[in-house]
C-alpha positions, 0 to 999 in steps of 0.5 A, a space after each residue: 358693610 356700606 349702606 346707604 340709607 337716608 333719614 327720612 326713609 321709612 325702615 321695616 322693623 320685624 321683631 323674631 325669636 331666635 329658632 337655632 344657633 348652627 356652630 360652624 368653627 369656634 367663632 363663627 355661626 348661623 343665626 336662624 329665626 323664623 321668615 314668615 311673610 318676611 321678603 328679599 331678593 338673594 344678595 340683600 342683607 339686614 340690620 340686627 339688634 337685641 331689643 333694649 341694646 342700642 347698636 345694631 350691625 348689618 348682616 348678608 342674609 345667608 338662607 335662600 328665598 324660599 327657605 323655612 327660616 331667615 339666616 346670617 352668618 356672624 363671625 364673632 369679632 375679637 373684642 368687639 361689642 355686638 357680634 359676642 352679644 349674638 353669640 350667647 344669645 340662646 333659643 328663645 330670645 328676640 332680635 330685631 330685624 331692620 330691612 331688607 336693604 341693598 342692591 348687591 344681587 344677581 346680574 338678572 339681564 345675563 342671568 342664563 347666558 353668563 357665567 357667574 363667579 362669586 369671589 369672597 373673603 371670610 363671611 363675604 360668602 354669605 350673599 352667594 350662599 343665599 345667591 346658589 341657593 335660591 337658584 338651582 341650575 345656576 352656572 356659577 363658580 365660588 372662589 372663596 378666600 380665608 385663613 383656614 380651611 375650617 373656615 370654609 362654611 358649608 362647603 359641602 351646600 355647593 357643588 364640588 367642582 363649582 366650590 374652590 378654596 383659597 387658603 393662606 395659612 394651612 395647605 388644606 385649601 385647593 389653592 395656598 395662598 391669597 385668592 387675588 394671586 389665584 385670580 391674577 393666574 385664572 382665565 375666565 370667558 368673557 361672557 362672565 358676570 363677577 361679584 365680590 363681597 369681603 374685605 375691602 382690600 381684597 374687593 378693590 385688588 380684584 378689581 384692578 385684577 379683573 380689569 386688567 383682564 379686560 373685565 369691564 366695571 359693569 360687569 363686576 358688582 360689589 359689596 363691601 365689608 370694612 
């Protein structure tokens, strides 16, 4: 994910036990820490560190506003440093919470007269999770994409006719294959305001697919996960 933060900006720092651990497939799960008087709009997201760890990782914040609890969603990276950090952390132990940061949130101008499509790859579907949830009665449509159908996270928090699966590796998805070449088959009605959040190859080819359906740039918000 891209941020965009200068030096000299004065970053709230929150230091919270960890509450829960969901496990949602063998490499992927929900950190849970208590919110308290911590505040974000939907679509935000913040910095995560384990205290005495020098490195930190950003993650889209995954509860709803009003929610209990402060949640992200982490896939644990093959190989990687911080995310199997994460994954053995136990309840209990404290992280430390940097932001909220970021613009990437709903249209509020168009809110309740447009149609909203949130379009995700693998944990892009954080923001949108976060996005439905703290607001009941929203006209949406969740097109996710990922590899398998278990990685369809929580589906079940979403309405079903408003929640479609792309798969590419099994046929367990209401769609098989890439959720660029569904997009590229998909009508949609002009008054209709567009969020991507993934991987940067998917955002950027939805992007140009939209464009070519006569979408225009500032009505497709973006964040970008590299």
């Amino acid at each position: 994910m891209t941020i965009d933060m200068k030096p000299d900006v004065q970053i709230d720092t929150h230091y919270y036990k960890v509450v829960g651990i969901r496990k949602l497939t063998d490499h992927a799960f929900i950190l849970s820490m208590p919110k308290s008087r911590f505040k974000f709009v939907a679509g935000q997201h913040v910095s995560l560190s384990i205290p005495g760890d020098y490195q930190s990782r950003e993650y889209s914040i995954y509860s709803a506003e009003e929610d209990e609890n402060l949640e992200v969603l982490v896939k644990e990276v093959d190989g990687g440093y911080f995310s199997p950090k994460l994954k053995h952390l136990k309840v209990g132990d404290m992280v430390e919470v940097h932001g909220p940061f970021g613009k990437f949130g709903l249209d509020e101008k168009n809110k309740n007269k447009n149609k909203h499509v949130m379009i995700a790859s693998g944990t892009g579907i954080a923001p949108f999770h976060s996005m439905v949830k703290s607001n009941p009665g929203l006209d949406y449509q969740l097109i996710h994409g990922v590899r398998f159908a278990d990685e369809a996270y929580e589906r079940d928090h979403y309405e079903k006719d408003r929640f479609l699966l792309c798969t590419t590796r099994d046929k367990n998805g209401d769609f098989e294959g890439r959720l660029t070449a569904y997009l590229q088959n998909a009508d949609f009605d002009k008054n209709t305001s567009f969020y991507l959040c993934g991987n940067s190859d998917m955002i950027f080819d939805s992007m140009e697919i939209l464009r070519e359906k006569g979408f225009e740039r500032e009505n497709i918000n973006v964040e970008v996960y590299f």
